[in-house]
MMTF fields as JSON, N, C-alpha, C and O atoms, coordinates in Angstrom:
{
  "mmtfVersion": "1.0.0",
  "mmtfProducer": "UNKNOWN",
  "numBonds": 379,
  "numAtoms": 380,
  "numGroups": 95,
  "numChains": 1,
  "numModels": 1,
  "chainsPerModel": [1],
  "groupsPerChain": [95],
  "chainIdList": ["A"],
  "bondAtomList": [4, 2, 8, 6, 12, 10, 16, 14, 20, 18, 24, 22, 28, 26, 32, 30, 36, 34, 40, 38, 44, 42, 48, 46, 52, 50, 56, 54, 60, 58, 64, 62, 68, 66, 72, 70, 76, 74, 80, 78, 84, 82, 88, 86, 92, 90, 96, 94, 100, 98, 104, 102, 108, 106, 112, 110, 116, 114, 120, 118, 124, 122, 128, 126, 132, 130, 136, 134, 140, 138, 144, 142, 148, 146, 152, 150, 156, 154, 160, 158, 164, 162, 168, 166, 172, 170, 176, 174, 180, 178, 184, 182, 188, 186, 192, 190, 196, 194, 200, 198, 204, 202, 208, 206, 212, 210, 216, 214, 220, 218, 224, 222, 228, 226, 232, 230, 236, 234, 240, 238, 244, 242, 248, 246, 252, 250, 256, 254, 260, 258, 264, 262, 268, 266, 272, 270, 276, 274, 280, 278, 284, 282, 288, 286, 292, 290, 296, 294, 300, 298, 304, 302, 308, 306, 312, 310, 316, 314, 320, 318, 324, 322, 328, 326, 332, 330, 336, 334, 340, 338, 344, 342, 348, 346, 352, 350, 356, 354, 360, 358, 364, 362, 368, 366, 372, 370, 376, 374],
  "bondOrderList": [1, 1, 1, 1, 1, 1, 1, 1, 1, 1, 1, 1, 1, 1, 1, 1, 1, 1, 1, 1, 1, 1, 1, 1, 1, 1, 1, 1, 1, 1, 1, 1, 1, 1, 1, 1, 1, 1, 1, 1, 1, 1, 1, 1, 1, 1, 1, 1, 1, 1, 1, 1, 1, 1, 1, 1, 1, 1, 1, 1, 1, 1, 1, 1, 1, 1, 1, 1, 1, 1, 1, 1, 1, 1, 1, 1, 1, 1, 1, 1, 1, 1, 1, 1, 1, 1, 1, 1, 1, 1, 1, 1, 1, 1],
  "groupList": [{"groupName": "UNK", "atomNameList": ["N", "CA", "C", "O"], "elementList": ["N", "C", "C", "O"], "formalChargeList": [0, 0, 0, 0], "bondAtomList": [1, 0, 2, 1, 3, 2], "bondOrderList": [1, 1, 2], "singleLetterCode": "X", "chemCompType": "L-PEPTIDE LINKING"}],
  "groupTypeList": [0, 0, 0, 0, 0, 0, 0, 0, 0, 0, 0, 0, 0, 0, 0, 0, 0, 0, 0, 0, 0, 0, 0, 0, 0, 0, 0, 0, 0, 0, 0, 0, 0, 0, 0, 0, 0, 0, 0, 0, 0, 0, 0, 0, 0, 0, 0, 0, 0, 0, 0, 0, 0, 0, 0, 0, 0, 0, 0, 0, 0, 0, 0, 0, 0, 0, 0, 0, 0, 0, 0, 0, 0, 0, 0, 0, 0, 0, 0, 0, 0, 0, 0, 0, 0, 0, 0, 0, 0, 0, 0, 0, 0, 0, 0],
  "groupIdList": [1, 2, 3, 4, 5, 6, 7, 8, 9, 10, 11, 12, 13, 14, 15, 16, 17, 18, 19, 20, 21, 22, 23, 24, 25, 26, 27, 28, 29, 30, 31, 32, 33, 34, 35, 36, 37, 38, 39, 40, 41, 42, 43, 44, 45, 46, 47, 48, 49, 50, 51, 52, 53, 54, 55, 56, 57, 58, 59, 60, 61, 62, 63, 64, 65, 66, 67, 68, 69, 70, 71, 72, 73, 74, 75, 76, 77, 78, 79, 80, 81, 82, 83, 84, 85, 86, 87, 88, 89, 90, 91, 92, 93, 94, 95],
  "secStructList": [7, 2, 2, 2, 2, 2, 2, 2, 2, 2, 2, 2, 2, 2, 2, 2, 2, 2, 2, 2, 2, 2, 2, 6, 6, 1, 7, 6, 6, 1, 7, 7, 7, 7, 7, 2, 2, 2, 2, 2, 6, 6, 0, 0, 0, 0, 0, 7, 7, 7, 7, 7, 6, 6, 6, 2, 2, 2, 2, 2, 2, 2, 2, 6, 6, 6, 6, 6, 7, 7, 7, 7, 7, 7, 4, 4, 4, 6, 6, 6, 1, 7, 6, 6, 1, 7, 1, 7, 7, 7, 1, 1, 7, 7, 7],
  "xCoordList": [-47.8, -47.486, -48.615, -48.479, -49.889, -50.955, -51.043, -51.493, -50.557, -50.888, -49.841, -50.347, -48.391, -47.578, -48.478, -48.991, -48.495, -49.316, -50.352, -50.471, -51.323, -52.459, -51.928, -52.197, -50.975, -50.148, -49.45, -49.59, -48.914, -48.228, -49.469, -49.724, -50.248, -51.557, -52.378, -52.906, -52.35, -53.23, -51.915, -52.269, -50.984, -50.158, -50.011, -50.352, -49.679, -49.892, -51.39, -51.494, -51.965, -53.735, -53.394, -53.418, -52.924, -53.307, -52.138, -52.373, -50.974, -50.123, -50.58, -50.154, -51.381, -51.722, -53.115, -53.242, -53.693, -54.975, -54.277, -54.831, -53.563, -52.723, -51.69, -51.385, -51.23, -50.609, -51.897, -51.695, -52.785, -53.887, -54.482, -54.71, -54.615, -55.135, -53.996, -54.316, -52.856, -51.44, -51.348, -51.162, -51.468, -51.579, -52.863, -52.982, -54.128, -55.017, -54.762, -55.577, -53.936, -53.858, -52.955, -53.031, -51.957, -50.572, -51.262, -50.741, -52.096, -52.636, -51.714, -50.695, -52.155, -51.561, -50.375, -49.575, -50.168, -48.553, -47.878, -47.001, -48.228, -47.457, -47.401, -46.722, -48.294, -48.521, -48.867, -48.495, -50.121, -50.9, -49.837, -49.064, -50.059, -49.819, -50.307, -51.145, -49.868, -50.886, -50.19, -49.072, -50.627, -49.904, -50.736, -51.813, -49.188, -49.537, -50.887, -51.567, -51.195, -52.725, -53.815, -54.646, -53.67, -54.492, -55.109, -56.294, -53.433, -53.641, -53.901, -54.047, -53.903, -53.873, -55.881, -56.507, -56.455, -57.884, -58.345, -59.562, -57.801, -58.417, -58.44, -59.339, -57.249, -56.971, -58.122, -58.667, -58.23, -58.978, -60.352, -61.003, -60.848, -62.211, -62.554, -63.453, -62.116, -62.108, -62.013, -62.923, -60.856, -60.568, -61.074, -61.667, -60.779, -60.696, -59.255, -59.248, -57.921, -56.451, -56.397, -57.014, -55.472, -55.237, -53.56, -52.967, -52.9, -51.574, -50.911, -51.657, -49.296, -48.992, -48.353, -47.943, -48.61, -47.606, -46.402, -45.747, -45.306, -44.208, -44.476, -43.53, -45.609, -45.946, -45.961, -45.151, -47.376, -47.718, -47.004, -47.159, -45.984, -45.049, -44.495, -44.782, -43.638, -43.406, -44.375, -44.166, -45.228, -46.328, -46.389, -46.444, -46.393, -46.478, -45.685, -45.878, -44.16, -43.484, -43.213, -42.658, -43.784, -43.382, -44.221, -43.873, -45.717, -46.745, -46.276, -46.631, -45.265, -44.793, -43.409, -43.057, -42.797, -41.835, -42.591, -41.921, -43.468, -43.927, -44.816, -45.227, -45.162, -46.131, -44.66, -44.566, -43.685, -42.394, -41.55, -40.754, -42.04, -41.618, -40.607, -40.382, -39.499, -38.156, -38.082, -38.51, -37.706, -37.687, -36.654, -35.557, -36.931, -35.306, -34.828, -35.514, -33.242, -32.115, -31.264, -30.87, -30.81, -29.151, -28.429, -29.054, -27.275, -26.5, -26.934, -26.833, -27.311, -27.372, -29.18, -29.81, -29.588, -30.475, -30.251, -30.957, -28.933, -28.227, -27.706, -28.434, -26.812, -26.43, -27.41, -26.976, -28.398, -29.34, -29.936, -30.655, -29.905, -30.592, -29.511, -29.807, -28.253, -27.69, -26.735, -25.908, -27.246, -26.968, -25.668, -25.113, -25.043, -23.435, -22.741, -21.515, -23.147, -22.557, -22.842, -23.974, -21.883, -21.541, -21.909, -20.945, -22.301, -23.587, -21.914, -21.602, -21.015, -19.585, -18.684, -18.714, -17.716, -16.352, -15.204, -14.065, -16.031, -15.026, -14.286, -14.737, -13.206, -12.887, -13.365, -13.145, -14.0, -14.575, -15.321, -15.071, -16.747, -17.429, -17.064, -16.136, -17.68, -17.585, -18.544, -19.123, -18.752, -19.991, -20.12, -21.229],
  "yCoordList": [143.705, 145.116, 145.971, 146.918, 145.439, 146.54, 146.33, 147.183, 145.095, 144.975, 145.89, 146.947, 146.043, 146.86, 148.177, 148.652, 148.578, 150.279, 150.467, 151.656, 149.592, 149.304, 149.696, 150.693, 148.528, 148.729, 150.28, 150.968, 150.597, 152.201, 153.045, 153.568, 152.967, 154.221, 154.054, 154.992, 152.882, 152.277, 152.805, 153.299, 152.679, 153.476, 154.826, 155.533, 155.646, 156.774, 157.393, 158.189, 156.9, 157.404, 157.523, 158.62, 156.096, 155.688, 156.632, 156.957, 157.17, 158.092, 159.558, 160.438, 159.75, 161.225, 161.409, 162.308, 160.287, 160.456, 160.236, 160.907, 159.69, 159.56, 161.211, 161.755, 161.867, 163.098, 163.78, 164.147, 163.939, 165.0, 165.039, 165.918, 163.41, 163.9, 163.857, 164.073, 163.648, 164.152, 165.785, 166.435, 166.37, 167.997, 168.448, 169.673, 167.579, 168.721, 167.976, 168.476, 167.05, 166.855, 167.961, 168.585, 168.262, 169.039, 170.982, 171.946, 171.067, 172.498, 172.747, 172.08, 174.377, 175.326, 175.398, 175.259, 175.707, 175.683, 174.884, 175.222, 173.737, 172.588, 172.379, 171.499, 173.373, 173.907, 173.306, 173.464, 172.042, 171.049, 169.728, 168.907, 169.858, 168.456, 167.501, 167.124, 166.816, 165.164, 163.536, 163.209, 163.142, 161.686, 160.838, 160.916, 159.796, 158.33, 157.92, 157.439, 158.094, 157.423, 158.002, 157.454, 159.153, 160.066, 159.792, 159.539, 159.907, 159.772, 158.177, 157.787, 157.641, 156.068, 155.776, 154.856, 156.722, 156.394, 157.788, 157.964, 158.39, 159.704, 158.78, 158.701, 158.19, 157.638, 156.305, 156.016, 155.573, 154.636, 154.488, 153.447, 155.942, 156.302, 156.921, 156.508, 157.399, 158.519, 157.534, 157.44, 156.692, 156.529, 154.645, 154.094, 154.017, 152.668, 152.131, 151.264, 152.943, 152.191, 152.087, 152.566, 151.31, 150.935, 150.865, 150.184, 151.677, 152.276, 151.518, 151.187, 151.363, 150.767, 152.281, 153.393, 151.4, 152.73, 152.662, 153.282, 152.248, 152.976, 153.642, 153.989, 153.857, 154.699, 156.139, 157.058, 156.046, 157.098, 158.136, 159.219, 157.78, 159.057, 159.573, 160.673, 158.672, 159.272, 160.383, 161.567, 160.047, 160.792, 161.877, 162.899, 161.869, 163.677, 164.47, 165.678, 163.589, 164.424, 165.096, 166.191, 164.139, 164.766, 165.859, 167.03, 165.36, 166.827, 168.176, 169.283, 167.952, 169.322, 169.583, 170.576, 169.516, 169.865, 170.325, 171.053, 170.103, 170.558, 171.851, 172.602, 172.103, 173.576, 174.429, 175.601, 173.595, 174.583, 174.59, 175.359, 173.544, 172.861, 172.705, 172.831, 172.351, 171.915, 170.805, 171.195, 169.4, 168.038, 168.253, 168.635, 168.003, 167.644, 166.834, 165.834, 166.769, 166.06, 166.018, 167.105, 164.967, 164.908, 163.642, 162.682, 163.543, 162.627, 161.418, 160.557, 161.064, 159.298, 159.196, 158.139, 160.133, 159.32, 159.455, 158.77, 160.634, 160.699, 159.381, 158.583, 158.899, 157.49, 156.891, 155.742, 156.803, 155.057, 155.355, 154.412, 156.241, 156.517, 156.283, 156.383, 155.964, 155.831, 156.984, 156.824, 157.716, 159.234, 159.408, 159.753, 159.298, 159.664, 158.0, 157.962, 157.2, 156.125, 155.56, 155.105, 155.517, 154.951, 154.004, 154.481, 153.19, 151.779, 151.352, 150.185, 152.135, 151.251, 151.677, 152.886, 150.946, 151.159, 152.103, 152.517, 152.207, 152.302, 153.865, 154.795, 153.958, 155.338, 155.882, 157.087, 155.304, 155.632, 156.894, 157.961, 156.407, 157.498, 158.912, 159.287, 159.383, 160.788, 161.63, 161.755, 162.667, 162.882, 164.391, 164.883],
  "zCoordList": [-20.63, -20.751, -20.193, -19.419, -20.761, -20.046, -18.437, -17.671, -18.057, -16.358, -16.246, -15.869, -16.413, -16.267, -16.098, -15.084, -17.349, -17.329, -16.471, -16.175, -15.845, -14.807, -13.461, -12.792, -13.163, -11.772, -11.677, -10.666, -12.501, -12.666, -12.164, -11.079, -13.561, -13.08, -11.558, -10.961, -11.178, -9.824, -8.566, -7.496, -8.783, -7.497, -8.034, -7.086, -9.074, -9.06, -8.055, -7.122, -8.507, -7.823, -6.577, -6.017, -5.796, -4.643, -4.125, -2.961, -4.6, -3.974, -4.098, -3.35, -4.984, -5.29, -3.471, -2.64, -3.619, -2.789, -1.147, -0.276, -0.874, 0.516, 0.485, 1.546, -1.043, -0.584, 0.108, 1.266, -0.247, -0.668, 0.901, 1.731, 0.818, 2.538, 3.489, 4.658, 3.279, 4.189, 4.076, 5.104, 2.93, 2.972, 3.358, 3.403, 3.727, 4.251, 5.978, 6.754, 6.591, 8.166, 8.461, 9.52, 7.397, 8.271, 7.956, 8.516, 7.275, 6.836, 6.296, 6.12, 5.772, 4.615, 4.617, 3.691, 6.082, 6.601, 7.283, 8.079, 7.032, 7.663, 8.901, 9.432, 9.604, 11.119, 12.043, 13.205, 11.356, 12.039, 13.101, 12.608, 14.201, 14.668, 14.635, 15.453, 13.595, 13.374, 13.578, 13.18, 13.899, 14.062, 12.737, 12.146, 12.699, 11.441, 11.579, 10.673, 12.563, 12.928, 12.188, 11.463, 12.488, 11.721, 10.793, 10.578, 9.71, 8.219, 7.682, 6.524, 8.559, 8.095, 8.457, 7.931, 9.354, 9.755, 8.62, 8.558, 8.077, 6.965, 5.51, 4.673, 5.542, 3.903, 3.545, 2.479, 5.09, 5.07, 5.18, 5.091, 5.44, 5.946, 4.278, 3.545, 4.141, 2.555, 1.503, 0.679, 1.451, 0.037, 0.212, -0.716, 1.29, 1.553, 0.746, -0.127, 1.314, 1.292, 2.558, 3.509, 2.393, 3.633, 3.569, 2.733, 4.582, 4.249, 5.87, 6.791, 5.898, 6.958, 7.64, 7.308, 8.844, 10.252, 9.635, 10.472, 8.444, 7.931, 6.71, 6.003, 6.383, 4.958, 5.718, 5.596, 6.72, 7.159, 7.331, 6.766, 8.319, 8.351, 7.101, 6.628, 6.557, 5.423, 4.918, 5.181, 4.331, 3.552, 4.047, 3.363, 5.752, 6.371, 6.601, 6.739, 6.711, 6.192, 5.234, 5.142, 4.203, 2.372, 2.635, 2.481, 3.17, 3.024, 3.772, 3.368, 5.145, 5.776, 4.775, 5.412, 4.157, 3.285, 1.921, 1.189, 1.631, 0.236, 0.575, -0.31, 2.423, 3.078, 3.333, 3.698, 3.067, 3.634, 5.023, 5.561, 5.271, 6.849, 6.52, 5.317, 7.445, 7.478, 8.318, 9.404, 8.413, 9.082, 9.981, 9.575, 11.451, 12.137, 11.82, 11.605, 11.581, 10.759, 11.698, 12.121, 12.212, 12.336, 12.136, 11.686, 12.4, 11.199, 11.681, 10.808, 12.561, 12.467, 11.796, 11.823, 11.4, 10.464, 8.976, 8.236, 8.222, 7.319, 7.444, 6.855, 7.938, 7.479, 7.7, 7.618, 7.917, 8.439, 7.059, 6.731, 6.204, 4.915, 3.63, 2.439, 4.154, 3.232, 1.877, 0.98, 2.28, 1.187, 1.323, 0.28, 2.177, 1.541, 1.075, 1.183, 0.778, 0.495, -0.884, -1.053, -2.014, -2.798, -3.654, -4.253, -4.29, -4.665, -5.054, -4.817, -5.553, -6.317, -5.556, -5.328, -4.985, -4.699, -6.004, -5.794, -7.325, -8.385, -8.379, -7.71, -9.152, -8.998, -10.119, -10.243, -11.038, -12.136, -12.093, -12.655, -10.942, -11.044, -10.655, -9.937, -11.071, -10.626, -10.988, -12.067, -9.141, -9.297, -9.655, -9.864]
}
C-alpha cells in the first residue's frame, strides 16, 4: 500500500515539474515557438527526468491550452483519439 502511495506522490511531482517547465517554454501567452526537444533538454537539464519524444508534445500542448491557446483540430485526429466511440455496444447507457 505505501509503495502504492510513493508511486502516486513520485508521478504527481514528476508531472507538476515537466508542466512548470512546459509553461515557462510556451510563455505567458502560449506565444512561444518551442519544439519537444526543448522541453525534453529543459526537464532533463533542471530536474534530471528524462521524458520521451511522445510525452513532450503532449505536455506543450497541455501548457498552450492552460495560456489560452487553442490546438489545431480536425477530424482525423478526433477519431485516432477515440472520443466519439463507445467502450459498450449496449443500449443501456446513456449519456
Amino acid at each position: 500500500m505505501l509503495d502504492k502511495v510513493r508511486a502516486h506522490l513520485q508521478a504527481k511531482i514528476r508531472h507538476r515539474r515537466i508542466m512548470r517547465a512546459a509553461l515557462q517554454l510556451v510563455g505567458d501567452q502560449g506565444e512561444r515557438t518551442t519544439s519537444p526537444v526543448d522541453l525534453i533538454a529543459l526537464v532533463f537539464g533542471n530536474h534530471a527526468i528524462e521524458i520521451t519524444a511522445n510525452e513532450a508534445p503532449r505536455f506543450l500542448d497541455a501548457a498552450r491550452v492552460a495560456r489560452g491557446q487553442r490546438l489545431p483540430v480536425d477530424g482525423d485526429d478526433l477519431r485516432n483519439l477515440n472520443l466519439y466511440e463507445l467502450e459498450s455496444d449496449d443500449d443501456d447507457n446513456v449519456w
